[in-house]
C-alpha positions as CSV (number, residue, x, y, z in Angstrom):
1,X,2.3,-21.1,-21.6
2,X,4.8,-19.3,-19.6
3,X,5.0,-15.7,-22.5
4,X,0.9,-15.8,-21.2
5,X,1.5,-16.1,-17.4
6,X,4.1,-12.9,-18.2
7,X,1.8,-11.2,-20.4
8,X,-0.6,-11.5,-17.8
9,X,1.6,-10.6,-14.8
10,X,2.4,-7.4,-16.8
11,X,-1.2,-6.3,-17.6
12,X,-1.7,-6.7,-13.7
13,X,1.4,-4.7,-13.0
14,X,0.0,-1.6,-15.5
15,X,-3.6,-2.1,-14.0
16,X,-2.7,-2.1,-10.8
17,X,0.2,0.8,-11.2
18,X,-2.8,3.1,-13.2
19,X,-5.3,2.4,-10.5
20,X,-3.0,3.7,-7.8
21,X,-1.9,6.5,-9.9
22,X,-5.5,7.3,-10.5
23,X,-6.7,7.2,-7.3
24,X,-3.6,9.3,-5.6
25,X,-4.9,11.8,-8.3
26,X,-8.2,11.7,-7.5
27,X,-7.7,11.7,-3.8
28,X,-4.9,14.1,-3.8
29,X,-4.1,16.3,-6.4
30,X,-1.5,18.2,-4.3
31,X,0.5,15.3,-4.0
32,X,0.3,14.2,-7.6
33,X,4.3,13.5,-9.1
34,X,5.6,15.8,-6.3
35,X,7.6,13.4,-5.1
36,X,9.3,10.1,-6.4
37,X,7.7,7.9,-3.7
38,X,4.2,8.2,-5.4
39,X,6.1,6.6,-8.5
40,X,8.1,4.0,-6.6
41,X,6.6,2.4,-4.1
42,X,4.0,1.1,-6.0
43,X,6.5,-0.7,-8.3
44,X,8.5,-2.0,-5.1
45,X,5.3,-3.1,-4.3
46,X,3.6,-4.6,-6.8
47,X,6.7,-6.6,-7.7
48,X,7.8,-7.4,-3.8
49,X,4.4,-9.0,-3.2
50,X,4.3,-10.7,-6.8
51,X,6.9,-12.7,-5.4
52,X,6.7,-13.0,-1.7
53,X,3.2,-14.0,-1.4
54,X,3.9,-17.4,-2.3
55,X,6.6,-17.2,-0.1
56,X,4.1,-16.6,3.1
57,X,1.4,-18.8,1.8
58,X,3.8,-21.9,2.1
59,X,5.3,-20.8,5.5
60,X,1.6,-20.1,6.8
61,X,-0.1,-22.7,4.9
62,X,-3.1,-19.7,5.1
63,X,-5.4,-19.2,2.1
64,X,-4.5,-16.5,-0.1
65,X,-7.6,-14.6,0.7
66,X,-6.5,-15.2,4.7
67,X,-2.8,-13.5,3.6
68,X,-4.8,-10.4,2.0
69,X,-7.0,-9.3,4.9
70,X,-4.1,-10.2,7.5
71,X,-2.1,-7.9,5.1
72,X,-4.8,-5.3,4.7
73,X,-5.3,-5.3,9.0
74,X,-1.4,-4.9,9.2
75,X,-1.6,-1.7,6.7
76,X,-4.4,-0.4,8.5
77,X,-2.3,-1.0,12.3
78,X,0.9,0.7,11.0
79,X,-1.0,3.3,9.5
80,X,-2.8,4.4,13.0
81,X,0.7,3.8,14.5
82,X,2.4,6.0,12.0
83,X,-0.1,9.1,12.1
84,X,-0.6,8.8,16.0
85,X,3.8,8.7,16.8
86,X,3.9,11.8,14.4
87,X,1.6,13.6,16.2
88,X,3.0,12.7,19.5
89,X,6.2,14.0,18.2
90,X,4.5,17.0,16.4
91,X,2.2,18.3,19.7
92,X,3.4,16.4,22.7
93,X,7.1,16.6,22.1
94,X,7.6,19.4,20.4
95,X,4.9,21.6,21.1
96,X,3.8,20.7,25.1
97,X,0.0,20.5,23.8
98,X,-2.4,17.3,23.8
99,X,-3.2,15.7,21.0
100,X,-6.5,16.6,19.2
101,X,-9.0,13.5,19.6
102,X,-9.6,14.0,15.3
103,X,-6.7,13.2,13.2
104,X,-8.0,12.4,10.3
105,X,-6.4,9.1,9.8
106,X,-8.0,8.0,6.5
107,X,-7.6,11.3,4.8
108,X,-4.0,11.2,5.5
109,X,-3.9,7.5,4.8
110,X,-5.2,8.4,1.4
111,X,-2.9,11.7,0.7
112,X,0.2,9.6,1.7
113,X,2.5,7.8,-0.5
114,X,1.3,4.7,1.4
115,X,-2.2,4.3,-0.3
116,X,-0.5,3.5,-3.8
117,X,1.7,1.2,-2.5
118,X,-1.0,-0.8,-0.2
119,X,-3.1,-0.5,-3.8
120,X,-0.1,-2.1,-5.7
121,X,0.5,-4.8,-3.4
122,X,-2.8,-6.0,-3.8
123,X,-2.2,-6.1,-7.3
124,X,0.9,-8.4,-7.1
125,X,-0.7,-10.4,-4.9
126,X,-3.5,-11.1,-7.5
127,X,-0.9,-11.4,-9.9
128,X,0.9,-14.3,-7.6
129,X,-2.1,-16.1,-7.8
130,X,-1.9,-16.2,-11.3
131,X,1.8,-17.0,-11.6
């Protein structure tokens, strides 16, 4: 029972891994194994949420589909957050402009190293169901 829960949590983890993979090349080619955070983070984060999820679900007593969209709000708030204190630093700070009403928070949401690991961690929480 236990080698089909791992063989299971591994076919996750490669699904999971070649989805966000995929869609970081579909999305953004430019970006594609130019840096090592496109490989990583999806492993830290498939793996860190394999095993934490569990973790929350007990100290929240919140359904597991509850933890997902509270986890997919928080990724959407700290990716606004990021993109709007980098362009405060990039025009307000460093150039004395105001910053353009259009940032194009989604497409840089998707170029970024972040959308694999948001797509990974949604993975290992599926996988922690499982577990």
């Amino acid at each position: 029972m236990k080698a089909k829960k791992t063989l299971w949590v591994t076919f996750l983890f490669i699904v999971s891994y070649a989805l966000s993979q995929l869609a970081v090349y579909l999305w953004s080619r430019d970006n594609f194994f130019t840096s090592p955070m496109y490989i990583l983070l999806p492993i830290v984060g498939f793996f860190g949420f394999l095993f934490l999820t569990p973790i929350i679900q007990e100290y929240t007593k919140l359904d597991f589909y509850v933890v997902l969209a509270l986890f997919l709000v928080v990724c959407a708030i700290a990716q606004c957050l990021v993109v709007y204190i980098y362009a405060y630093q990039i025009y307000t700070v460093l150039n004395n402009m105001a910053i353009p009403k259009e940032l194009g928070i989604f497409k840089q949401f998707l170029q970024s190293a972040f959308f694999p690991f948001v797509v990974s961690c949604v993975g290992g929480m599926f996988a922690s169901k499982k577990k």
